[in-house]
N, CA, C and O atoms as a Tripos MOL2 file, in Angstrom:
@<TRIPOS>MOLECULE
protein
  248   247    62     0     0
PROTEIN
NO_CHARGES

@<TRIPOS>ATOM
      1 N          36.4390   -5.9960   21.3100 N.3       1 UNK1
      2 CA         35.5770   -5.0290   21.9640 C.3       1 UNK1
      3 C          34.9300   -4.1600   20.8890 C.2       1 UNK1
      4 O          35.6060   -3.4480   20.1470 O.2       1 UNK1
      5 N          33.1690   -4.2680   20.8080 N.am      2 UNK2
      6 CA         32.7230   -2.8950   19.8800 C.3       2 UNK2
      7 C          33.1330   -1.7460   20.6770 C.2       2 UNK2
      8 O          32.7270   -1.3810   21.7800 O.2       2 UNK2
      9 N          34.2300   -1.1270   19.7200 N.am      3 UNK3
     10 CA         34.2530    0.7520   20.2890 C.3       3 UNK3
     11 C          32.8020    1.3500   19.2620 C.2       3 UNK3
     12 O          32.5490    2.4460   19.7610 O.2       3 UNK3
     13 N          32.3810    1.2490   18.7760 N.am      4 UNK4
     14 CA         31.1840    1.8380   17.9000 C.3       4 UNK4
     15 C          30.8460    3.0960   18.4200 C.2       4 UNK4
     16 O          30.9360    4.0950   17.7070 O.2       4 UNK4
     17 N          30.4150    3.1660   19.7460 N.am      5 UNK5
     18 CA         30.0250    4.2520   20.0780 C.3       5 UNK5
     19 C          30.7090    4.3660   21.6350 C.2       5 UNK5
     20 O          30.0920    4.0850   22.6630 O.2       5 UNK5
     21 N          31.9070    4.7680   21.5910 N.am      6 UNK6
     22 CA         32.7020    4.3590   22.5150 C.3       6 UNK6
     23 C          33.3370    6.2010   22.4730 C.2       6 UNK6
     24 O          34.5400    6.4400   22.3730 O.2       6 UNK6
     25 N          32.1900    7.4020   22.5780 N.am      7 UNK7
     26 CA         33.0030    8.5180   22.7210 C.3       7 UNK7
     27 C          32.4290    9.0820   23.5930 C.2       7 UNK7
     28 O          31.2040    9.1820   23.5250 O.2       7 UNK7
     29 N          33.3850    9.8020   25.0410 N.am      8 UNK8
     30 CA         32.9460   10.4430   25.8590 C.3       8 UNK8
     31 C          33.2750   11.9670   25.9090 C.2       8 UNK8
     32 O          34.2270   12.4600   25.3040 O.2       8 UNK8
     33 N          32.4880   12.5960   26.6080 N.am      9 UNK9
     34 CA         32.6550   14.0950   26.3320 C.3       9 UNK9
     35 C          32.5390   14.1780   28.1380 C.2       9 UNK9
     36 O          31.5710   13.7450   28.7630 O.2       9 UNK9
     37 N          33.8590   14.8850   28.8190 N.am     10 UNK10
     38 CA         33.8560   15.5980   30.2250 C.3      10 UNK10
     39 C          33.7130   17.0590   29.9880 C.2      10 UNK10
     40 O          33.7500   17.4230   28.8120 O.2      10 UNK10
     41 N          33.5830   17.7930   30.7500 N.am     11 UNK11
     42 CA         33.3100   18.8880   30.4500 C.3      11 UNK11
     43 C          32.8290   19.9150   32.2940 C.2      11 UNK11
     44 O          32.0270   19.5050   33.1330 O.2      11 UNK11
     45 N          33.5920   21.1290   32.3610 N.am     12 UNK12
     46 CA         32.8360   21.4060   33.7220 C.3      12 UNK12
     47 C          34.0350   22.8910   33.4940 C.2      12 UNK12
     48 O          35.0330   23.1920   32.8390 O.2      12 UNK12
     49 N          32.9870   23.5410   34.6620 N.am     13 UNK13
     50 CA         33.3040   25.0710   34.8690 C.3      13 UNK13
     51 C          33.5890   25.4760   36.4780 C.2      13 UNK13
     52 O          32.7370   25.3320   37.3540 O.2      13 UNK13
     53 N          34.4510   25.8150   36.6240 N.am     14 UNK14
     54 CA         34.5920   26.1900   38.1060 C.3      14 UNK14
     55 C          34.6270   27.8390   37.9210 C.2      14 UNK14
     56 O          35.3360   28.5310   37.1890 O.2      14 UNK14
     57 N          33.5530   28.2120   38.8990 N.am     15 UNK15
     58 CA         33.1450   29.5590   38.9780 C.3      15 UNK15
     59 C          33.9080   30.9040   39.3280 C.2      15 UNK15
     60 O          33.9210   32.0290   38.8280 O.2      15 UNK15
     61 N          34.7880   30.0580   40.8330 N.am     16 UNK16
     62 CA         35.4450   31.0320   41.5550 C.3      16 UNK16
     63 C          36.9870   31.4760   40.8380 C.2      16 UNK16
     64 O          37.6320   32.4680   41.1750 O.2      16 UNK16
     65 N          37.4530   30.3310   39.6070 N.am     17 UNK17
     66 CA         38.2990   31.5570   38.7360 C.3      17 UNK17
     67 C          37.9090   30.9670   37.0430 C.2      17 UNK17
     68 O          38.6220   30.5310   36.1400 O.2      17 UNK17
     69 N          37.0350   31.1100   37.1170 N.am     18 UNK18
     70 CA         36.3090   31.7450   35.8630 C.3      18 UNK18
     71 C          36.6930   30.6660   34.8060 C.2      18 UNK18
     72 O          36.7300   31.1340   33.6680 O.2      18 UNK18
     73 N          37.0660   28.9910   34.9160 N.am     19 UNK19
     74 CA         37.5610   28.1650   33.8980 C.3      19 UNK19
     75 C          36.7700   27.1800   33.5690 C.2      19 UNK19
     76 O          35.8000   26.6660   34.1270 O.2      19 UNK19
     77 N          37.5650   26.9030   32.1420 N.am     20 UNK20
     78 CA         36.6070   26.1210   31.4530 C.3      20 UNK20
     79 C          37.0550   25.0150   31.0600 C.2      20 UNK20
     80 O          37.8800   25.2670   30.1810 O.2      20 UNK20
     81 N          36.9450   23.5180   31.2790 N.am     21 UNK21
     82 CA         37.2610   22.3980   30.7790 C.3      21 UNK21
     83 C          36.5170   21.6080   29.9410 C.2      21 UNK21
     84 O          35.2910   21.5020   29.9270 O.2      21 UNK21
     85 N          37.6330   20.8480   28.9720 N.am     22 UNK22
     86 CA         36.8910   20.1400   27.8860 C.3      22 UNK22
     87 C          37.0660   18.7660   27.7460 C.2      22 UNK22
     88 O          38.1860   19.1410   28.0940 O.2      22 UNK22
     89 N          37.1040   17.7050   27.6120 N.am     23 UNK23
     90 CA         38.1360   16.2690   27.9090 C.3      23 UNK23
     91 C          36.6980   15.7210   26.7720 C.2      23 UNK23
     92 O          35.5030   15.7170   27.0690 O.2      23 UNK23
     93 N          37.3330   15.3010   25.4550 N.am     24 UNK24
     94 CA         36.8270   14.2440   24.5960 C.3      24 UNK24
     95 C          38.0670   13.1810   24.7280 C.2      24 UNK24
     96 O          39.2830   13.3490   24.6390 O.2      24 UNK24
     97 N          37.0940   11.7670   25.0280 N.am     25 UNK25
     98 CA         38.2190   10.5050   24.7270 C.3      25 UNK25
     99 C          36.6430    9.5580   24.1290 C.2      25 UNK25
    100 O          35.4670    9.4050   24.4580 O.2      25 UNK25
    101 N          37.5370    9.1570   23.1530 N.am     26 UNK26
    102 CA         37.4760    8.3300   21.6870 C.3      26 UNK26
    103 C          37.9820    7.2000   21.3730 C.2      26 UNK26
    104 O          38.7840    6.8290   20.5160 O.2      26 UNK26
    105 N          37.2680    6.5900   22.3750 N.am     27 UNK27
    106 CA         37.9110    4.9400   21.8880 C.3      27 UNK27
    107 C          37.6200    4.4730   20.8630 C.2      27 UNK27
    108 O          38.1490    3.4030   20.5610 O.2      27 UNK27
    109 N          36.8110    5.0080   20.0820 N.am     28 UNK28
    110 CA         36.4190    4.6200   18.3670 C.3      28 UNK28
    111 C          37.4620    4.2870   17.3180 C.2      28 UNK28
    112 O          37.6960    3.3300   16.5790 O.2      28 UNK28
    113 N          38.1250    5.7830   17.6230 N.am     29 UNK29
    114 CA         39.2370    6.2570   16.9220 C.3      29 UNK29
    115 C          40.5390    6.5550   17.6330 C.2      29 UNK29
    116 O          41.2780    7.4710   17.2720 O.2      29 UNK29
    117 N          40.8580    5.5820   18.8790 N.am     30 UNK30
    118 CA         42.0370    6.0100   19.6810 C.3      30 UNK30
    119 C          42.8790    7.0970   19.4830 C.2      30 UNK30
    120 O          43.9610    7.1510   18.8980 O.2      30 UNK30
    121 N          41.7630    8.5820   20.4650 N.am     31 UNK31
    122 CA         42.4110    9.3030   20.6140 C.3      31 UNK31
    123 C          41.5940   10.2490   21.8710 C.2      31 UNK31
    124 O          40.3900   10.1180   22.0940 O.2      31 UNK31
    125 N          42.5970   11.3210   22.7130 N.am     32 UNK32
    126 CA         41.9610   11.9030   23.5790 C.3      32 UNK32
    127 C          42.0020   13.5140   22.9180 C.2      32 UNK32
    128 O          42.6920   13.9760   22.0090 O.2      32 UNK32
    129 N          41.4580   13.8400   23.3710 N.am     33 UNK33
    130 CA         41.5220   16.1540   23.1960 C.3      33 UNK33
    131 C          41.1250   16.5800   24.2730 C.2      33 UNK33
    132 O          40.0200   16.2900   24.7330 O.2      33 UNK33
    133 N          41.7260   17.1190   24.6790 N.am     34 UNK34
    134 CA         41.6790   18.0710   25.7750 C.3      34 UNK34
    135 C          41.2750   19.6370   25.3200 C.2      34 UNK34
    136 O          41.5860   19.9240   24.1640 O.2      34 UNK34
    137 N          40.7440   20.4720   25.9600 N.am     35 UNK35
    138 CA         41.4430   21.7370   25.6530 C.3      35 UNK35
    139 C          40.3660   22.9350   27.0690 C.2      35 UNK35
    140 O          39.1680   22.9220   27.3510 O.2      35 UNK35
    141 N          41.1240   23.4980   27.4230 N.am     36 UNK36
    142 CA         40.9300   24.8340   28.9530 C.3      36 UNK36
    143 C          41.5910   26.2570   28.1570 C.2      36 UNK36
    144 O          42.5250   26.6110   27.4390 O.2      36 UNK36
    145 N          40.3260   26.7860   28.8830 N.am     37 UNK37
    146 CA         40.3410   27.8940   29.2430 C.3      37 UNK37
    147 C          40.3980   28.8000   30.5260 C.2      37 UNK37
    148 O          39.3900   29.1670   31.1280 O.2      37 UNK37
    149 N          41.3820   29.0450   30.7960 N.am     38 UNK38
    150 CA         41.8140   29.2990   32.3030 C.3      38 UNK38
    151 C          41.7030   31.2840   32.6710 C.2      38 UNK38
    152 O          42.2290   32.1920   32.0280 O.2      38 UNK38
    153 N          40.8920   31.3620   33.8170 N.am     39 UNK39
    154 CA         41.0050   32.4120   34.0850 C.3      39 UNK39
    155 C          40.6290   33.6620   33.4330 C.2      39 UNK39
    156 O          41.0860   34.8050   33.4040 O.2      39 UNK39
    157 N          39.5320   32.9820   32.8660 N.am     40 UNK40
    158 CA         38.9290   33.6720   31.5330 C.3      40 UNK40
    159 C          38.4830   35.6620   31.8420 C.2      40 UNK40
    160 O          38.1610   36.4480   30.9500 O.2      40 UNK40
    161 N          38.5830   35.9030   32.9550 N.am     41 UNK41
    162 CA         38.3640   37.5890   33.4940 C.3      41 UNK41
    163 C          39.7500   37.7690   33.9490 C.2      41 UNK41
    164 O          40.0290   38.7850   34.5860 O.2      41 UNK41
    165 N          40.5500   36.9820   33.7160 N.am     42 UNK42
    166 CA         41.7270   38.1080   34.4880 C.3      42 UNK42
    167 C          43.0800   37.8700   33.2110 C.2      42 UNK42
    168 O          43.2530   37.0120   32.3460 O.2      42 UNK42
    169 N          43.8740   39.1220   33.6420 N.am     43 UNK43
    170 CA         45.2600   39.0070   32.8220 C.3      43 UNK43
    171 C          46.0290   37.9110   32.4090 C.2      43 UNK43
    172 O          46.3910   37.5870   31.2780 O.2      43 UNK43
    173 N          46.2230   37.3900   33.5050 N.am     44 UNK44
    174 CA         47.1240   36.1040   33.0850 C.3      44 UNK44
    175 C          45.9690   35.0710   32.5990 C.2      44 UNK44
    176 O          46.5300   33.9750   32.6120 O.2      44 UNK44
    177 N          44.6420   34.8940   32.1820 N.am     45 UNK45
    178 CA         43.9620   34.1030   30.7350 C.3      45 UNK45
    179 C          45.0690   32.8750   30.3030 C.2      45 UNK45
    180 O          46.2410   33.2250   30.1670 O.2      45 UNK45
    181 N          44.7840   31.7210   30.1290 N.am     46 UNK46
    182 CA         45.8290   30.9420   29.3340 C.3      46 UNK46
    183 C          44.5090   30.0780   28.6520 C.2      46 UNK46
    184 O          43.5220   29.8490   29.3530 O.2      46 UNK46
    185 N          44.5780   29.6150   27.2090 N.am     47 UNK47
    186 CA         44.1190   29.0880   26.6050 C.3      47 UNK47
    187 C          44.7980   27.2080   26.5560 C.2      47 UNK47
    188 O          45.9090   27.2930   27.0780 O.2      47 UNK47
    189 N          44.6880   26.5420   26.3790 N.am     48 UNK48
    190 CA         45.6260   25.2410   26.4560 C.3      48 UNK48
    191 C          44.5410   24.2640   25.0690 C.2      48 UNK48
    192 O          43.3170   24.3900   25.1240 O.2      48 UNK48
    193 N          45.0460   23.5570   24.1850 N.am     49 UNK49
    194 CA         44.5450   22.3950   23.5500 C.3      49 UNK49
    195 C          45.6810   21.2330   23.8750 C.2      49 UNK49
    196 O          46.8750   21.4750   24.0540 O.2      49 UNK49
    197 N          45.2400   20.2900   23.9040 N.am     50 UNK50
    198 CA         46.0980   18.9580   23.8340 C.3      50 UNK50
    199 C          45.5050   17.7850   22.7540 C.2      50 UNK50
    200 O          44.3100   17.9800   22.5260 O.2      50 UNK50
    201 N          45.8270   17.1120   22.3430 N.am     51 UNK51
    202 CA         45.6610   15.8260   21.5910 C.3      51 UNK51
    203 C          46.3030   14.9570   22.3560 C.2      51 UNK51
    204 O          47.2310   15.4420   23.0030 O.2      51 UNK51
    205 N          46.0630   13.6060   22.5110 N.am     52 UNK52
    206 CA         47.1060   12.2050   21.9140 C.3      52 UNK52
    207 C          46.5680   11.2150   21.8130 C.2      52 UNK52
    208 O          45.3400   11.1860   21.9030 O.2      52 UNK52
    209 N          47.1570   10.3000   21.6350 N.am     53 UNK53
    210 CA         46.8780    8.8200   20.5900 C.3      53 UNK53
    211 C          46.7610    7.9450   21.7470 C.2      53 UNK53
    212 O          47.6480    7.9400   22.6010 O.2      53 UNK53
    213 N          45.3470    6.9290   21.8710 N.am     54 UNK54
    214 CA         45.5500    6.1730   22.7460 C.3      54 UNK54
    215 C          46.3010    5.1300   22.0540 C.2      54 UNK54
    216 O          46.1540    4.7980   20.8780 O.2      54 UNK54
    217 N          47.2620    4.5650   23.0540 N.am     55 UNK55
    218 CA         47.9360    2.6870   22.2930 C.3      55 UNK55
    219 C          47.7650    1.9330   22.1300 C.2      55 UNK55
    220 O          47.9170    1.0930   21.2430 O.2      55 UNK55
    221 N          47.0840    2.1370   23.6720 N.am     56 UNK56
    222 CA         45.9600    0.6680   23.9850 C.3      56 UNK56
    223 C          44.9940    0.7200   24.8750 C.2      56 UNK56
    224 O          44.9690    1.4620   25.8570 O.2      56 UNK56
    225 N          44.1830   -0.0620   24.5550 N.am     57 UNK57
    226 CA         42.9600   -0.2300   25.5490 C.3      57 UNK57
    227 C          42.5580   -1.7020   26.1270 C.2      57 UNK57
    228 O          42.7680   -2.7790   25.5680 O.2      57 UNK57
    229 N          42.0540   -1.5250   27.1340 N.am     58 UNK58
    230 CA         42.0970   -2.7140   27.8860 C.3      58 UNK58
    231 C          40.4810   -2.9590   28.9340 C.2      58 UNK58
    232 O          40.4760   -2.6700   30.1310 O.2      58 UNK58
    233 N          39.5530   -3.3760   28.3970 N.am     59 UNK59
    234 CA         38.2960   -3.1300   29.3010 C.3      59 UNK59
    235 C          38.3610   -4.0020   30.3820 C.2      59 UNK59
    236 O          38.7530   -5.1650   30.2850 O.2      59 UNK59
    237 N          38.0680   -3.5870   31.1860 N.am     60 UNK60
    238 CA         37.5400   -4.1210   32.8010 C.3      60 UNK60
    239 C          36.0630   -4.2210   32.9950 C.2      60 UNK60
    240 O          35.2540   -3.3180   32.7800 O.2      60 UNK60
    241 N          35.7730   -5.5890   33.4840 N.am     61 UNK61
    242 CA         34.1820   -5.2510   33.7020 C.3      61 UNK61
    243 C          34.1560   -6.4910   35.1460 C.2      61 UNK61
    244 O          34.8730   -7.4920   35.1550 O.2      61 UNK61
    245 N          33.2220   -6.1430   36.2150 N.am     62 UNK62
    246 CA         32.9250   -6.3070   36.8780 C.3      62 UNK62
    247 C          31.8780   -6.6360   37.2270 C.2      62 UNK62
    248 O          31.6620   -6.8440   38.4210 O.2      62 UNK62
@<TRIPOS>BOND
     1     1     2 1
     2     2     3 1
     3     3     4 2
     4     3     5 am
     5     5     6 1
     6     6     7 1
     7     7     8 2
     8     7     9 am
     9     9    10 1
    10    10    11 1
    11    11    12 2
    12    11    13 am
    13    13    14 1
    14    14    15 1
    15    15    16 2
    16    15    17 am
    17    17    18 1
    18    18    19 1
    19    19    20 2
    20    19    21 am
    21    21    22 1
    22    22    23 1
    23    23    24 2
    24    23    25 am
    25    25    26 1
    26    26    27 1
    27    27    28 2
    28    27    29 am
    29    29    30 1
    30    30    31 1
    31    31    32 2
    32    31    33 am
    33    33    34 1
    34    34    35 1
    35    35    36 2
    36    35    37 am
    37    37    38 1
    38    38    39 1
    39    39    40 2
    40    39    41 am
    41    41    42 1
    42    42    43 1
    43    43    44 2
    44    43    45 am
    45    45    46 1
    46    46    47 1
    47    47    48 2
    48    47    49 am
    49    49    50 1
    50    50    51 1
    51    51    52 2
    52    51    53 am
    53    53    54 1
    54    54    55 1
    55    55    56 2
    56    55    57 am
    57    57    58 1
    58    58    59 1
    59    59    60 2
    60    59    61 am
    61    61    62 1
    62    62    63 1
    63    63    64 2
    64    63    65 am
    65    65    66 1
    66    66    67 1
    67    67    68 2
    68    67    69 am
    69    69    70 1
    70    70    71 1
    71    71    72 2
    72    71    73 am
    73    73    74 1
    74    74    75 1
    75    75    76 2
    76    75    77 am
    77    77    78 1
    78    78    79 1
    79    79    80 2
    80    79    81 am
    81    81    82 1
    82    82    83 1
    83    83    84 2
    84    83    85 am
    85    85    86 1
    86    86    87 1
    87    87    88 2
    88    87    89 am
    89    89    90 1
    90    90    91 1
    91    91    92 2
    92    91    93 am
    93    93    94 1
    94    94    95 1
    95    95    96 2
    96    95    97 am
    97    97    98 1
    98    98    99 1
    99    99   100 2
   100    99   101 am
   101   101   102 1
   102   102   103 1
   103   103   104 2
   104   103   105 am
   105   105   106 1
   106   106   107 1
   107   107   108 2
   108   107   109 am
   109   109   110 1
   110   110   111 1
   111   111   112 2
   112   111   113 am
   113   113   114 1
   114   114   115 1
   115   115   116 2
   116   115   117 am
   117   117   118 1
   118   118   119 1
   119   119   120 2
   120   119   121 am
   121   121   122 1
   122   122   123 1
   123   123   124 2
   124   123   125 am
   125   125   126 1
   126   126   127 1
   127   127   128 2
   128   127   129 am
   129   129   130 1
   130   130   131 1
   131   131   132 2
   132   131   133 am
   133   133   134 1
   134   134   135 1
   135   135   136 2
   136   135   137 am
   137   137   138 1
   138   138   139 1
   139   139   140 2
   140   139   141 am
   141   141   142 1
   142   142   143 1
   143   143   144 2
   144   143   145 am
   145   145   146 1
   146   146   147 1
   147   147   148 2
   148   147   149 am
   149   149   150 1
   150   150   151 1
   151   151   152 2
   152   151   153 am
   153   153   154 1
   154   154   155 1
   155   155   156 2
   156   155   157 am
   157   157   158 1
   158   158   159 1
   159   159   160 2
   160   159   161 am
   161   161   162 1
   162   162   163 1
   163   163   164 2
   164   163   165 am
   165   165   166 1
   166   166   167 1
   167   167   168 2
   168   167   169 am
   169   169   170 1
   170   170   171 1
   171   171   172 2
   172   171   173 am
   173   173   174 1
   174   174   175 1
   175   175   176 2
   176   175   177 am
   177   177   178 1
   178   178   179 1
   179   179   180 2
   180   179   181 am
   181   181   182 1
   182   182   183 1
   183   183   184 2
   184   183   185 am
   185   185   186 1
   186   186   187 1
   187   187   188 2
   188   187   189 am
   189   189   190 1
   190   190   191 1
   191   191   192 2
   192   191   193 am
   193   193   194 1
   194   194   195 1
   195   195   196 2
   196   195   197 am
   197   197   198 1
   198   198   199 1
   199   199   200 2
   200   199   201 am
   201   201   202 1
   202   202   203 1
   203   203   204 2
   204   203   205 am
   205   205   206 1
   206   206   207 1
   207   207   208 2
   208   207   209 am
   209   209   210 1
   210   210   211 1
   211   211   212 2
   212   211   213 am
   213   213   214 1
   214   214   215 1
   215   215   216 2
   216   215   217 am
   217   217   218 1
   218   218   219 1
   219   219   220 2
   220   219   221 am
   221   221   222 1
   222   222   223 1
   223   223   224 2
   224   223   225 am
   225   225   226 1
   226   226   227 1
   227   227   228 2
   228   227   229 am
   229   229   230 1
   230   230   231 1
   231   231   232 2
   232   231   233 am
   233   233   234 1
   234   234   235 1
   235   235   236 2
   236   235   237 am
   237   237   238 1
   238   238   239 1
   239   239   240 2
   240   239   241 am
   241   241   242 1
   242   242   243 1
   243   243   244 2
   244   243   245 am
   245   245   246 1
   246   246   247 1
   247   247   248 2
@<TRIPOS>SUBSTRUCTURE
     1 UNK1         2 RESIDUE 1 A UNK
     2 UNK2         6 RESIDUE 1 A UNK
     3 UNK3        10 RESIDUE 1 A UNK
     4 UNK4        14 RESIDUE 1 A UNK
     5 UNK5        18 RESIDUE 1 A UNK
     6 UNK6        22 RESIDUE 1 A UNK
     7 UNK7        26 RESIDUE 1 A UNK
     8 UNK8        30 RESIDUE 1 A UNK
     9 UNK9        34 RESIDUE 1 A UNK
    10 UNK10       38 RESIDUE 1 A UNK
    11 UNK11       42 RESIDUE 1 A UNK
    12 UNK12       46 RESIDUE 1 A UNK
    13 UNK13       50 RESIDUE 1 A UNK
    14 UNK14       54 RESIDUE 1 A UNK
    15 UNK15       58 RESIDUE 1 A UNK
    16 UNK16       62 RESIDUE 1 A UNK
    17 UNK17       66 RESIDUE 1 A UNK
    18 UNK18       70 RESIDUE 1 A UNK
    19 UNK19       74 RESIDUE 1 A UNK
    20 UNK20       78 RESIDUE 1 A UNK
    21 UNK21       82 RESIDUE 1 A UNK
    22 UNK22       86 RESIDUE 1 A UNK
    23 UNK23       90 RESIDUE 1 A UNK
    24 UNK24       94 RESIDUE 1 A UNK
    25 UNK25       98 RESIDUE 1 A UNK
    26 UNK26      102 RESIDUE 1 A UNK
    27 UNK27      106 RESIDUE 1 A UNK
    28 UNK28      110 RESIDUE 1 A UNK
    29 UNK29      114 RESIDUE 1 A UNK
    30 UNK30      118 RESIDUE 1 A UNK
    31 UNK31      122 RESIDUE 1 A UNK
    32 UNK32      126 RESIDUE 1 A UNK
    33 UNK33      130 RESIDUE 1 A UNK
    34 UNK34      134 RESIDUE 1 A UNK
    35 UNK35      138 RESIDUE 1 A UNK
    36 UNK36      142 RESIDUE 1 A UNK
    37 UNK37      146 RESIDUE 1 A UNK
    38 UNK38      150 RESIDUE 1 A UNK
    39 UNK39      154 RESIDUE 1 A UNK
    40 UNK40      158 RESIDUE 1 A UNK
    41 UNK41      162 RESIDUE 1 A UNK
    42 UNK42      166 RESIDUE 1 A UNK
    43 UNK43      170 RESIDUE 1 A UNK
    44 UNK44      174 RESIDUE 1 A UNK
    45 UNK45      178 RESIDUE 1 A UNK
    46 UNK46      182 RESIDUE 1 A UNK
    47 UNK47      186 RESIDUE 1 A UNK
    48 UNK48      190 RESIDUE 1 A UNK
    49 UNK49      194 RESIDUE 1 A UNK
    50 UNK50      198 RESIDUE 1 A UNK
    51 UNK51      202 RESIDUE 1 A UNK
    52 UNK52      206 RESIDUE 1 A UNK
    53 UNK53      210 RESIDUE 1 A UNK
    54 UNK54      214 RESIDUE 1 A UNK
    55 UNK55      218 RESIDUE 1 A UNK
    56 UNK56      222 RESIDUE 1 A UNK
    57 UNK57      226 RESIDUE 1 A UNK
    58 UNK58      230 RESIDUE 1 A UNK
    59 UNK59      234 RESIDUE 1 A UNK
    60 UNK60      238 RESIDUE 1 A UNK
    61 UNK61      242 RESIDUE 1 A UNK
    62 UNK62      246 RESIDUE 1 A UNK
């Protein structure tokens, strides 16, 4: 499979509590990143990053 250009970027904001999502996955370089911003106007705020390693990949086509 060419991964060459095999990188996606998700990304979206929900209004009613103020958060922010990020989702890169990288089949180039088998790996995902995550990272939110939660609740960005109020006290309890939580920041989050994630990484991990994809193992394997497996395409489906239809």
């Amino acid at each position: 499979m060419n991964n060459l250009y095999k990188i996606y970027l998700v990304h979206w904001f929900k209004c009613e509590s103020t958060s922010l999502v990020s989702v890169v996955i990288n089949f180039k370089d088998d790996f995902i990143d995550s990272s939110a911003f939660l609740n960005s106007d109020k006290e309890n705020e939580t920041v989050i990053f994630h990484h991990a390693t994809i193992q394997k990949q497996y395409l489906v086509e239809e």
